[in-house]
C-alpha positions in Angstrom: -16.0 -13.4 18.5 -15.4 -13.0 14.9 -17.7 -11.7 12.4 -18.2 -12.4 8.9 -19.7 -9.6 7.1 -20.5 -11.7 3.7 -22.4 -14.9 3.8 -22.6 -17.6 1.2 -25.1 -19.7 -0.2 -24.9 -22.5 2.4 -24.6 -20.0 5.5 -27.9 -19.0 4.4 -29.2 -22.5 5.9 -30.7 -22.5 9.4 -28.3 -24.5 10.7 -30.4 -26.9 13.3 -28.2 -28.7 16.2 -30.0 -32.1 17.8 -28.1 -33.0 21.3 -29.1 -36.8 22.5 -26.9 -39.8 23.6 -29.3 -42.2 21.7 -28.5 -43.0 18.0 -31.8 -44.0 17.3 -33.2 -40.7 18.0 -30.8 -39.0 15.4 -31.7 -41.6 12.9 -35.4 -40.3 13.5 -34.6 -36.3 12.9 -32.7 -37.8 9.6 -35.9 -39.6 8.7 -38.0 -36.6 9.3 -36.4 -34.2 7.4 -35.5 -36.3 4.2 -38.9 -37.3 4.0 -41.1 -34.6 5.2 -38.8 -31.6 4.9 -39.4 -30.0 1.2 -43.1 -30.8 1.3 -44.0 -29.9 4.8 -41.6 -27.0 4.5 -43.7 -25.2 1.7 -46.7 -26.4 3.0 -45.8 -24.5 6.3 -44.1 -21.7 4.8 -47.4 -20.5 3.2 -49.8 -21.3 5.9 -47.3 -18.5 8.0 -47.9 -16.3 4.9 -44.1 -16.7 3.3 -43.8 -16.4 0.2 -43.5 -19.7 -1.0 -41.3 -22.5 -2.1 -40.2 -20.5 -5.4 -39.2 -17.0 -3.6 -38.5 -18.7 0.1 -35.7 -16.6 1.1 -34.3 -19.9 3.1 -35.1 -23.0 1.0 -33.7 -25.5 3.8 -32.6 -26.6 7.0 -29.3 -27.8 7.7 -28.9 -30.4 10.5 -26.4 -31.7 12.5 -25.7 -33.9 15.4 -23.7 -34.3 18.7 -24.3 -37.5 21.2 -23.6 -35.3 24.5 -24.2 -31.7 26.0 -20.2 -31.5 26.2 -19.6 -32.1 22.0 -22.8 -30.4 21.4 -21.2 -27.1 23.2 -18.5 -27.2 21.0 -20.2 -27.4 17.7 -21.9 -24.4 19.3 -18.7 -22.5 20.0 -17.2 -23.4 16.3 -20.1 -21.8 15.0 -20.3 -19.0 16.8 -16.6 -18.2 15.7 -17.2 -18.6 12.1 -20.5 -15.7 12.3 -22.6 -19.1 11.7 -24.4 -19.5 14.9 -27.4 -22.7 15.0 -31.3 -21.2 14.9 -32.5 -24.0 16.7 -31.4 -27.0 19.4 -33.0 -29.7 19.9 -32.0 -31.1 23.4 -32.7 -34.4 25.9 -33.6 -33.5 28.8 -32.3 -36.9 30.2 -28.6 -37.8 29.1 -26.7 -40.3 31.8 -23.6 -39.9 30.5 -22.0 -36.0 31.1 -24.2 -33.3 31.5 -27.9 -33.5 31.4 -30.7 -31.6 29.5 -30.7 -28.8 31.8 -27.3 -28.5 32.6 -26.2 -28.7 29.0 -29.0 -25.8 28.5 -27.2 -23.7 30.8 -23.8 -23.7 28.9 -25.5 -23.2 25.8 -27.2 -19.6 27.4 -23.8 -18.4 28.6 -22.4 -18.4 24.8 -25.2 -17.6 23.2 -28.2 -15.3 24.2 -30.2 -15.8 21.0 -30.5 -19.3 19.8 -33.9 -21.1 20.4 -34.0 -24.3 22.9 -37.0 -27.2 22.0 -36.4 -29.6 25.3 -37.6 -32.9 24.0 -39.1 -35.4 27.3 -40.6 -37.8 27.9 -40.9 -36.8 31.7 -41.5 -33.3 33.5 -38.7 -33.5 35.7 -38.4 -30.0 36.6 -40.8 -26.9 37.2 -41.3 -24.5 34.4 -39.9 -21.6 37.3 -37.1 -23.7 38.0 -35.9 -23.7 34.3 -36.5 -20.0 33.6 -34.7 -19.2 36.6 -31.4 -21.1 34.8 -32.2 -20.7 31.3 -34.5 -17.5 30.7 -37.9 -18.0 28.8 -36.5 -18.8 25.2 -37.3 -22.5 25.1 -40.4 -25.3 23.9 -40.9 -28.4 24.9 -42.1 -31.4 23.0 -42.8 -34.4 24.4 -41.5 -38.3 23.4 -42.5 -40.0 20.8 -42.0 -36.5 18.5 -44.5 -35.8 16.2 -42.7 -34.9 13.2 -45.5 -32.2 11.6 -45.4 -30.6 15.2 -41.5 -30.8 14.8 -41.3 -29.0 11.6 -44.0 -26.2 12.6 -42.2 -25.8 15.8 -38.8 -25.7 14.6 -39.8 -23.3 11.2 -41.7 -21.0 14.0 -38.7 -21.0 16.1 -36.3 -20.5 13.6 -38.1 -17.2 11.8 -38.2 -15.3 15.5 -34.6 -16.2 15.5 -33.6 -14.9 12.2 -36.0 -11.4 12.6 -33.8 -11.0 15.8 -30.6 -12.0 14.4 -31.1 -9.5 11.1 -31.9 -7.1 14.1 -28.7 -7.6 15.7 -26.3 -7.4 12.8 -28.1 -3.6 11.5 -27.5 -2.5 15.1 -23.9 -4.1 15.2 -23.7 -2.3 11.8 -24.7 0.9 13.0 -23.0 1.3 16.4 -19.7 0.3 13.8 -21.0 3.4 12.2 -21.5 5.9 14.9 -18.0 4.9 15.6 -16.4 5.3 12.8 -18.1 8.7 12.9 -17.0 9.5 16.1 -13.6 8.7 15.2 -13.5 10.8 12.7 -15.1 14.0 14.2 -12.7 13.5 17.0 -9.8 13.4 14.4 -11.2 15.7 12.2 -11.7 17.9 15.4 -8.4 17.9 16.5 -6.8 18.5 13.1 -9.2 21.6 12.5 -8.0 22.9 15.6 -4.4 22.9 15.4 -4.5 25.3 12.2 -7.2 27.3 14.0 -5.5 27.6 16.7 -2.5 29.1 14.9 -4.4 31.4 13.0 -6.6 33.1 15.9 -3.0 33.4 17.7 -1.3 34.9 15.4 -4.0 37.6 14.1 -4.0 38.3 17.6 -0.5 39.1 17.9 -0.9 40.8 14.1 -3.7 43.2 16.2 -1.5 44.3 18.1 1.6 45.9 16.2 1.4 49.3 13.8 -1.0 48.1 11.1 -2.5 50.5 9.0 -6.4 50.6 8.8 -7.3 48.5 5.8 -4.8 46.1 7.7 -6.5 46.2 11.2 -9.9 45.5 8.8 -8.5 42.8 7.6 -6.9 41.4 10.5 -10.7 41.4 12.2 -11.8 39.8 9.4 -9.7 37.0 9.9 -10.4 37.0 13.8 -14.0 36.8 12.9 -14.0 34.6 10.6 -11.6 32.3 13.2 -13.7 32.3 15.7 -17.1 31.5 13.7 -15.2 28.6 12.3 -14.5 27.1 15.8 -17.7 27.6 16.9 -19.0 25.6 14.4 -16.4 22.9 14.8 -17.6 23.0 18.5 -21.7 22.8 17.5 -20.6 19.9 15.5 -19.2 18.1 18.5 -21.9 18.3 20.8 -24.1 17.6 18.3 -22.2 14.6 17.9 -22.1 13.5 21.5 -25.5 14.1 21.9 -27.2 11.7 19.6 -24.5 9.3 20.4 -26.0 9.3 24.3 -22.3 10.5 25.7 -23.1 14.5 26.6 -23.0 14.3 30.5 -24.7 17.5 32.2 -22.8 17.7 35.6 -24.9 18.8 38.8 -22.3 21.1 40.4 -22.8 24.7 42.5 -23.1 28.2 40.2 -23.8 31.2 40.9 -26.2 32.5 38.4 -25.7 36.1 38.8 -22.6 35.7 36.9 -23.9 34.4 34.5 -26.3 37.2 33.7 -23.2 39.4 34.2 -21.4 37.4 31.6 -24.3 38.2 29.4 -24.4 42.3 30.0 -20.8 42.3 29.5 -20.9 40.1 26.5 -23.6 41.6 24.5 -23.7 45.7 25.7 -20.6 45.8 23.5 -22.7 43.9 21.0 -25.7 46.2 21.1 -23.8 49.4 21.1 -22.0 47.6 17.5 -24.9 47.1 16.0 -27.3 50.1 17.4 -30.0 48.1 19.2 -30.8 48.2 22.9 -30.1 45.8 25.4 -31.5 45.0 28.5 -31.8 42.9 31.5 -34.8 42.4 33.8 -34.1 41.1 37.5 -35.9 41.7 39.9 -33.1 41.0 42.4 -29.7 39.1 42.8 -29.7 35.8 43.7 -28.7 34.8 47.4 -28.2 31.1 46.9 -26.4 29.0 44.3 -28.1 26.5 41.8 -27.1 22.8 40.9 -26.6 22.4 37.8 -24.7 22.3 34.6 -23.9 26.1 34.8 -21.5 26.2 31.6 -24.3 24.7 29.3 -27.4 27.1 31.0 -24.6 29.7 30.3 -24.1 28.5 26.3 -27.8 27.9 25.9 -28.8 31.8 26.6 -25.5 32.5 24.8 -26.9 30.5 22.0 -30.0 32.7 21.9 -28.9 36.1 22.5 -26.3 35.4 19.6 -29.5 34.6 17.4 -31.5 37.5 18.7 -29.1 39.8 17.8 -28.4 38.2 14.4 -32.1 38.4 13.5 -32.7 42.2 14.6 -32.3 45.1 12.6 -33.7 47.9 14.8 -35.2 47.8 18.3 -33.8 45.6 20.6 -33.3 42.5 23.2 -34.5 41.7 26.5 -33.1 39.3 28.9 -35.4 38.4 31.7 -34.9 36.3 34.7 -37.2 35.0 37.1 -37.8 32.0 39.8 -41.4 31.0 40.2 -41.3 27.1 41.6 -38.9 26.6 38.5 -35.8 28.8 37.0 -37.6 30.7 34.2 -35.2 33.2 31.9 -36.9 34.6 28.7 -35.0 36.3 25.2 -37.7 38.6 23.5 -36.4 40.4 20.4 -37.9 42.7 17.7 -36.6 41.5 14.7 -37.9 39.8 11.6 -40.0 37.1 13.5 -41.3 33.6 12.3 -44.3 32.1 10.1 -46.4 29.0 11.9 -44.4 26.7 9.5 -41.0 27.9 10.0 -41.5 27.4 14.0 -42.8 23.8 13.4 -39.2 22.3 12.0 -37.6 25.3 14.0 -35.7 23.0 16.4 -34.6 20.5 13.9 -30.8 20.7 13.2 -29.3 22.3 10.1 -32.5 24.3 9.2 -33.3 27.9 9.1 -36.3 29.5 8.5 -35.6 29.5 4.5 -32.9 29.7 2.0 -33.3 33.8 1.8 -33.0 33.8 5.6 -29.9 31.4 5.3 -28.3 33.6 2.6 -28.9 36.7 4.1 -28.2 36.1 8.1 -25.7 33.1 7.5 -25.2 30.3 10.1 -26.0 26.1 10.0 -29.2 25.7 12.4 -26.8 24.1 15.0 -27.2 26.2 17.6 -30.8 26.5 18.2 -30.9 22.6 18.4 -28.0 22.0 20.4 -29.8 24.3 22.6 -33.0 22.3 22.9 -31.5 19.3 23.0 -29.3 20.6 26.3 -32.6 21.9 28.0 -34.2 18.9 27.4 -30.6 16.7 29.2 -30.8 19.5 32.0 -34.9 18.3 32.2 -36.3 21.7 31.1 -37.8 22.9 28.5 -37.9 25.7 25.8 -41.1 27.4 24.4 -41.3 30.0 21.6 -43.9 32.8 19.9 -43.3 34.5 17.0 -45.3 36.8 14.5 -43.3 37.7 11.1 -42.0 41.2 11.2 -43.1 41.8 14.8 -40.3 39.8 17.1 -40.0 36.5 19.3 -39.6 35.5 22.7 -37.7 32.1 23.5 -38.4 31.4 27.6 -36.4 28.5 28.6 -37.8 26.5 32.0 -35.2 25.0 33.9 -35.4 22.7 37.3 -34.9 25.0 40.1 -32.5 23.3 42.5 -31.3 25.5 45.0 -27.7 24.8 46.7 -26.4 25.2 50.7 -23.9 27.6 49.6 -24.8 31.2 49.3 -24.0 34.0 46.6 -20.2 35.1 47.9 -19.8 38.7 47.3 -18.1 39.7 44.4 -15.5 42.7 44.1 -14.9 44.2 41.1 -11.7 42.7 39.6 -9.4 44.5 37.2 -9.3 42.2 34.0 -6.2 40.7 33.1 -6.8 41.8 29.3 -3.6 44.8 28.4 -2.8 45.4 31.2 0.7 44.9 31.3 2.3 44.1 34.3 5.8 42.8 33.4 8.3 43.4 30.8 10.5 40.8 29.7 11.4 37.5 27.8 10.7 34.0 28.4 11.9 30.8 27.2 9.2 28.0 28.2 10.7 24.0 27.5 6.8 22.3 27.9 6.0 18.8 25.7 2.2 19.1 26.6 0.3 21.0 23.9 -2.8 22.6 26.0 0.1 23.4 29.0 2.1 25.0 26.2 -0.9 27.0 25.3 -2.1 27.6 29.1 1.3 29.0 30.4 2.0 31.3 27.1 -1.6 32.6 27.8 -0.8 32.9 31.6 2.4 35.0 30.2 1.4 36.7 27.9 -1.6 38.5 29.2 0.6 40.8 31.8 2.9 41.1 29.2 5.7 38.7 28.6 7.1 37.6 25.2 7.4 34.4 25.0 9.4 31.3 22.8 8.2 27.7 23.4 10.3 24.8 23.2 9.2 21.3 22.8 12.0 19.7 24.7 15.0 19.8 26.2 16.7 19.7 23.0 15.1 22.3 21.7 15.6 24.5 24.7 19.2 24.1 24.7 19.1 25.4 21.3 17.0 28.4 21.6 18.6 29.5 25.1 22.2 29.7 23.6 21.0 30.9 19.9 19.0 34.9 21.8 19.0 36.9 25.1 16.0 35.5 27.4 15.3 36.9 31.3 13.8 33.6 32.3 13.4 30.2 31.7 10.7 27.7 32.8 11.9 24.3 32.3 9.4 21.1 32.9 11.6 18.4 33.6 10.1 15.3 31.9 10.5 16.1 28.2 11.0 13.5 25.4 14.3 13.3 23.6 15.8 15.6 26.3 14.4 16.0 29.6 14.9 19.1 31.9 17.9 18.0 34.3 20.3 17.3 31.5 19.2 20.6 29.6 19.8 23.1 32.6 23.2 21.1 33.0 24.2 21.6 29.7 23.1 25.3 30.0 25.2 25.6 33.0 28.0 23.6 31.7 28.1 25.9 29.2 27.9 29.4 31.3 24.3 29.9 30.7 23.4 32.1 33.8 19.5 33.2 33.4 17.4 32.0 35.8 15.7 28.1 35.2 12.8 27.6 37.0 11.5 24.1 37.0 7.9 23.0 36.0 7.2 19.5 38.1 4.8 17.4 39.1 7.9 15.8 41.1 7.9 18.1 44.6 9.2 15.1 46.7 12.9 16.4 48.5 15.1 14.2 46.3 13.7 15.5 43.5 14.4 19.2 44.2 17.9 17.7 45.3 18.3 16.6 41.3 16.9 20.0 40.0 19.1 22.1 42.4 22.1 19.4 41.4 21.3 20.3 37.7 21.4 24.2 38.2 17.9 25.0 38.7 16.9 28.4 40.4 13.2 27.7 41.7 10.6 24.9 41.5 7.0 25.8 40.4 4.7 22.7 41.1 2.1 21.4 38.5 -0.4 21.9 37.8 0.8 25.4 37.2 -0.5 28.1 40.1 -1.5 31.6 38.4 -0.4 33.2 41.7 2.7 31.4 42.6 3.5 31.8 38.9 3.2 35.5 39.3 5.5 35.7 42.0 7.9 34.1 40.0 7.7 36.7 37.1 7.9 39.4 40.3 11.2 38.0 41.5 13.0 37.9 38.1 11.1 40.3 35.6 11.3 43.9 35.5 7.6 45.5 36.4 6.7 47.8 33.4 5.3 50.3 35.5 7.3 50.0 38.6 4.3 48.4 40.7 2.9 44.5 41.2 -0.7 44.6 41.3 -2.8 41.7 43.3 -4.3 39.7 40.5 -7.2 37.3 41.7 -6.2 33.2 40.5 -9.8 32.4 39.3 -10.3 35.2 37.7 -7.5 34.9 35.6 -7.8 31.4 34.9 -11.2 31.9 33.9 -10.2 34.2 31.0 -7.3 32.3 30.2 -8.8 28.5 30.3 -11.6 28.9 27.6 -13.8 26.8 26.1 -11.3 26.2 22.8 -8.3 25.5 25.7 -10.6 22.9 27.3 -12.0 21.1 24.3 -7.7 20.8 23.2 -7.3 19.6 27.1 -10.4 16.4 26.2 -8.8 15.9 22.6 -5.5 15.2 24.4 -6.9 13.4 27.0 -8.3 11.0 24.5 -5.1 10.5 22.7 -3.3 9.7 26.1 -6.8 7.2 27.2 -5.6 5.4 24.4 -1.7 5.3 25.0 -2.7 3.9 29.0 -5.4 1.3 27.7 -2.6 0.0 25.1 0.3 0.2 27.2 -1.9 -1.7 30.1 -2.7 -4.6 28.0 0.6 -5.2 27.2 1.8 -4.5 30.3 4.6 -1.6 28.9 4.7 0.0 32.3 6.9 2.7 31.4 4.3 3.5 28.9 1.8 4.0 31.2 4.2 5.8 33.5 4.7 8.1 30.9 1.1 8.5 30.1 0.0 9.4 33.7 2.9 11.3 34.5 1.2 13.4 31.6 -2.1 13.3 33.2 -1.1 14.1 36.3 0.8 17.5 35.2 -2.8 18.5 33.5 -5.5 17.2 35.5 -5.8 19.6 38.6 -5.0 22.6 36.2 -7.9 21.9 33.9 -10.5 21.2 36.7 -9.9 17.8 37.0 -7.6 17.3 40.6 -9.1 13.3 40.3 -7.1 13.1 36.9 -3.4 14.2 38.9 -3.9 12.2 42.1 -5.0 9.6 40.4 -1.9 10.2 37.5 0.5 10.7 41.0 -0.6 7.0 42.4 0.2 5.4 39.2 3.7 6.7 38.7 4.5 6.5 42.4 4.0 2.6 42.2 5.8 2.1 39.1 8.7 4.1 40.9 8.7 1.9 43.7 7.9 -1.6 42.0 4.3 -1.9 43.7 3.6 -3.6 39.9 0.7 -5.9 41.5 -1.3 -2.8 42.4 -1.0 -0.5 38.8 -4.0 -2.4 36.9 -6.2 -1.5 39.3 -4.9 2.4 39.3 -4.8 2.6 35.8 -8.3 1.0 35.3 -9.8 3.3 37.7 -7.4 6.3 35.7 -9.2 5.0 32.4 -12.6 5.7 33.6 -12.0 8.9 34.9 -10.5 10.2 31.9 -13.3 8.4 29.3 -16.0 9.8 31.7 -14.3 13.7 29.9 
């Protein structure tokens, strides 16, 4: 329905509908009001302690008539459109003609929720059950002949309630606009913070690593540093956002918590050797089952503390401790400058520190120690803290301890994919998809490939014919140009390095195109680590003459971060939009675009729902099965709004 966000003099009225087949009846309403209305009115208005007839906020009523339920309905309907609904309705019960009382009532409570019924009889003719049952419980009666002071009391009760809920409804209307608009704009904001982010950590990377001299490598950390703090904040931001908007989901999934607390000796011995302190971690032994839970957020929530342990100490050190005891207990205990009674009472709230000396001296925004209550408290746990200034403080976070079927697997000791350098080599990659462009240059880049992105096929063409690359991986849907007519050009042209094609398309006639077009190999999406590897063996050069096994989820756990996913559920969004716009107007190669998208992401970012779901909407576009796509791409839609 519309609304009208600025109301007029006369839409300040309460607008008063009176429903009966009999004229006589609406002569009497017309007779009440002229005579009694401004008197009576003022009268009333004080005796239910308003303010009076001088400051009444609403000096009058505004009636209006309709001789059936039908024509009453519509008067009901106009109003609603215009933002200028009727407070009250005064209704027959017995109308021959059309509807009746009770039926008419009905119509009326399907439009509108809010407005107040008075049933006017002269007979009972059904139970009080029987009309709540079809009406709900926002109705009077008043019985024939009408007494006209009961009218007026009645109808200026009746009519306040309604406006106190109505005033209600427009500030919450008003603020969910709000909350909106806000998380619009942290989503935009977001993604266009990220881009240049993105482009800076890169690069300073790739800076890191060529002959700098020492003031440059100083400078260079400086800028990864300060990166990386940014992003962090941009992502504390976020949740902080999705949390008081009620749309932060904690998923109940298997994890092994032992690696998360070798996450944490990994993370922060190089921390504690930096900065001088001592860390440790208490135990007393691994665990042998899994837990359900939301590992990732248990995992960012003693992240979250260690990082402020550490930030707060000077000299001493940090404890980790662990323990199960009916409920998942695991403790931080530091030594560092501690907290006053009054700092730990708003200690919690966001954006607060302990005091502006703290907060100009130790830095940060208070984020992270309330994002990390506020996750306990989703996960059903809870975080206690003691402090004493100059002493130290513990924070022991008590989780639900839920223990899983599935037992601890046994874990080898895996080389880490980061410098060692397996492969020597350059490689062209042709990829539309931002977070796949950023997934397979990290995939490449880690054992030791240079690589040149290209956005289409267009661009690919260019790039291959303008330098010398060993390889090319060529995804075959591409805007402007897709894959098939690049690598023919290429070959048309004498363009002999290897193309190996990146699709989602695996059926036979589709390898019959790519082979058609000139293409060496087919690598399916979403994009294996290992089978990828095995490409790189059969046309790279090893750099030091030997392949080494490299375990898949290892490596896509260190390539597929937490910055890589939030780009993965900022993209999503943009393409949730594209498939709810291209539905409604029915633009089916839209939304074959948009899931073919989907589908080449989902499974590689942890989401295999996302790509079969993506596969079954461009298989029935493809073969004309139109009559069946709403119902996939609905179902599509709420997997990808449930990110």
């Amino acid at each position: 329905m519309k609304r009208v966000e600025n109301f007029n003099e006369e839409q300040q009225k309460w607008r008063i509908l009176a429903i009966d087949d009999e004229s006589a009846v609406h002569e009497t309403y017309d007779a009440i009001f002229e005579s009694k209305m401004d008197s009576e009115l003022d009268e009333l208005d004080l005796l239910l302690g308003g303010p009076g007839p001088e400051e009444s906020e609403f000096a009058m009523f505004a009636l209006e008539h309709a001789m059936s339920g039908k024509e009453g309905l519509q008067k009901i309907v106009e109003a609603i459109d215009v933002n200028n609904p009727f407070a009250v309705i005064y209704l027959d019960m017995r109308m021959p003609m059309g509807w009746d009382g009770l039926e008419t009532a009905q119509h009326i409570r399907e439009i509108d929720q809010e407005v107040r019924i008075i049933l006017i009889t002269a007979y009972m003719d059904h139970s009080l059950t029987d009309i709540r049952k079809k009406i709900g419980v926002k109705f009077e009666f008043l019985s024939k002949p009408v007494d006209s002071n009961e009218l007026l009391q009645l109808t200026l009760s009746l009519a306040t309630s309604w406006s106190q809920g109505r005033t209600l409804e427009l500030a919450l209307e008003r603020a969910e606009a709000a909350s909106k608009v806000k998380d619009d704009f942290l989503a935009s904001m977001s993604h266009e913070l990220r881009t240049p982010l993105t482009s800076i950590l890169g690069n300073s990377k790739l800076m890191s690593g060529t002959r700098l001299s020492a003031d440059q490598k100083s400078l260079m950390e400086t800028i990864d540093i300060s990166g990386r703090g940014l992003l962090a904040l941009i992502n504390d931001i976020l949740d902080l956002s999705k949390i008081e908007a009620g749309k932060f989901v904690v998923e109940q999934t298997d994890y092994d918590f032992n690696l998360l607390v070798d996450e944490m000796e990994k993370t922060f011995s190089a921390v504690a050797k930096e900065s001088s302190l001592q860390f440790r971690i208490q135990v007393e032994k691994p665990f042998e089952q899994q837990f359900i839970g939301d590992g990732r957020r248990v995992s960012q929530v003693m992240i979250n503390l260690l990082s402020n342990a550490f930030k707060f100490t000077d000299k001493g050190g940090i404890t980790l401790s662990v323990w199960v005891n009916e409920q998942l207990h695991f403790s931080v205990e530091d030594s560092g400058i501690g907290m006053s009674p009054e700092v730990l009472d708003r200690l919690f709230k966001p954006f607060e520190q302990a005091d502006q000396t703290i907060s100009r001296r130790y830095g940060g925004t208070g984020l992270g120690l309330h994002i990390s209550w506020s996750l306990v408290e989703l996960m059903g746990g809870s975080i206690d803290v003691h402090s004493i200034e100059d002493i130290g403080t513990k924070f022991e976070v008590i989780l639900p301890c839920r223990l899983s079927d599935v037992k601890v697997a046994e874990h080898k000791e895996e080389t880490s994919l980061l410098m060692s350098s397996y492969f020597k080599g350059r490689v062209l990659v042709a990829e539309d998809i931002e977070e796949l462009q950023i997934l397979v240059r990290r995939m490449l880049e880690m054992v030791g490939v240079e690589v040149t992105l290209a956005n289409n096929g267009k661009e690919a063409v260019e790039l291959a014919l303008m330098q010398p690359y060993d390889l090319v991986l060529m995804d075959m849907q591409m805007p402007e140009m897709d894959g098939i007519e690049a690598t023919g050009l290429l070959r048309q042209v004498g363009f002999e390095v290897p193309i190996v094609a990146l699709t989602a398309n695996v059926m036979q006639q589709h390898r019959e195109q790519f082979e058609e077009a000139g293409c060496t190999e087919f690598l399916s999406k979403p994009i294996d680590y290992e089978a990828l590897m095995k490409v790189l063996d059969s046309y790279l050069q090893p750099s030091d003459g030997a392949v080494s096994t490299i375990n898949q989820e290892v490596a896509v756990a260190e390539i597929v971060d937490d910055e890589l996913m939030q780009l993965f559920v900022e993209r999503s969004a943009v393409h949730l939009e594209r498939l709810k716009e291209a539905l409604e107007k029915e633009d089916w190669a839209s939304v074959r675009s948009a899931a073919h998208t989907v589908k080449g992401s989902g499974s590689t970012f942890g989401h295999p729902e996302l790509t079969q779901l993506g596969k079954e909407v461009c298989d029935h576009i493809d073969h004309q099965r139109l009559n069946e796509v709403p119902e996939l791409v609905k179902q599509l839609i709420l997997e990808m709004a449930a990110l």
